[in-house]
C-alpha positions in Angstrom: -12.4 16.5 1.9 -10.5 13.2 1.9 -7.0 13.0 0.1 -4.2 10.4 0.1 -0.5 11.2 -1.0 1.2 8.2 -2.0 4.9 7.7 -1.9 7.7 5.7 -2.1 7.6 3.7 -5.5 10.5 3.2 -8.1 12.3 1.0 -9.6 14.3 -1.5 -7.9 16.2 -5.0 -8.7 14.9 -8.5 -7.6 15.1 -8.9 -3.9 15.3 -5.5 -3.2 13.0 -3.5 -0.8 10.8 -0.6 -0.7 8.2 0.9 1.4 5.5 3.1 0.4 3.8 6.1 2.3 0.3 6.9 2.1 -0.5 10.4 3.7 -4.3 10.8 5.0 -6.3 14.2 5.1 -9.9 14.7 5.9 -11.8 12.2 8.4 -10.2 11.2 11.6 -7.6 9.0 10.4 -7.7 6.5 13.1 -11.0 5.7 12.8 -10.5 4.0 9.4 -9.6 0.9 8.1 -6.9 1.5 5.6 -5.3 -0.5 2.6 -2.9 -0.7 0.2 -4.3 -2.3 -3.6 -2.1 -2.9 -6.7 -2.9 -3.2 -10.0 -0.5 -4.0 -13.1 -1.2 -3.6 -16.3 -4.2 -5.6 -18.3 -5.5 -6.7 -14.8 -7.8 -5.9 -12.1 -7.2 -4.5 -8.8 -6.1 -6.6 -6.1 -5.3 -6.3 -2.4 -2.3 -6.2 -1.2 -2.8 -5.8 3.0 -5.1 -4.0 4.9 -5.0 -2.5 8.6 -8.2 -1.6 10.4 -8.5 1.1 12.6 -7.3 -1.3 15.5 -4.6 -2.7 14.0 -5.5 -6.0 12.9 -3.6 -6.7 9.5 -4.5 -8.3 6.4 -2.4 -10.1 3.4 -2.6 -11.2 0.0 -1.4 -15.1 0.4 1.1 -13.5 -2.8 3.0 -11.1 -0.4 2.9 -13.2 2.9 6.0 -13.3 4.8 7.3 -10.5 2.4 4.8 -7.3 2.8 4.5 -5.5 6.3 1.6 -3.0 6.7 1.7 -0.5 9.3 0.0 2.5 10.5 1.0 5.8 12.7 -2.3 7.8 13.9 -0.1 10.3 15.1 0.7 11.5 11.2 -1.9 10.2 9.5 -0.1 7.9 7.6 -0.1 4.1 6.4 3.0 1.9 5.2 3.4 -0.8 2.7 7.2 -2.3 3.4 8.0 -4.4 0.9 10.9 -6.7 1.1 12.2 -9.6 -1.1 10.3 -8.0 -4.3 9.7 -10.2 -7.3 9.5 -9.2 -11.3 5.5 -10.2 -10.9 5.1 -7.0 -7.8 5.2 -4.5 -10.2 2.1 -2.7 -10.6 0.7 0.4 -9.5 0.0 0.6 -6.0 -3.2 2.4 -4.4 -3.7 3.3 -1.0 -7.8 3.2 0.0 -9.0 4.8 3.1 -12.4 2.5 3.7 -14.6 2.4 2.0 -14.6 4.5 -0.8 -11.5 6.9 -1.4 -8.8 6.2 -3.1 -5.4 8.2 -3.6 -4.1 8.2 -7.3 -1.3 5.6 -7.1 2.5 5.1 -6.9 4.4 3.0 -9.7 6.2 -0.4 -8.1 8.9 -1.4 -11.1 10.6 -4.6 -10.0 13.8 -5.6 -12.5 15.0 -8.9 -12.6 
């Protein structure tokens, strides 16, 4: 059985950081592309970065130059560092272990 943990939201100011954990059980980890998805309110679901199982990354053009996606095998476990945040980041963010399982989200509030 697959489950994802995430971590790591809150609430933070403008310009501020964060970085989000997602924990992976079930299928080998490394063997799986992984992502990180956010959604806000009244929209849909959009990605945010992706990683594949060799380590090729992926962005949003909205979080380029501010988002870092990374990966450690080792613990089963993806990142979303998240620097420079802006008022429209704030959604909920879903990691997704390709292709089809999702973890249940971790709320990104960004003040200005």
């Amino acid at each position: 059985q697959v489950r994802l943990v995430e971590s790591g939201g809150g609430l933070v100011q403008a310009g501020g950081s964060l970085r989000l954990s997602c924990a992976a059980s079930g299928n080998i980890f490394r063997l799986n592309d992984m992502g990180w998805y956010r959604q806000a309110p009244g929209k849909q679901r959009d990605m945010v970065a992706t990683i594949s199982s060799a380590g090729s990354t992926n962005y949003a053009d909205s979080v380029k130059g501010r988002f870092t996606i990374s990966r450690d095998n080792a613990e089963n476990t993806v990142y979303l560092q998240m620097n420079s945040l802006k008022p429209e980041d704030t959604a909920v963010y879903y990691c997704k272990k390709e292709p089809i399982f999702w973890g249940r989200g971790t709320q990104v509030t960004v003040s200005s």
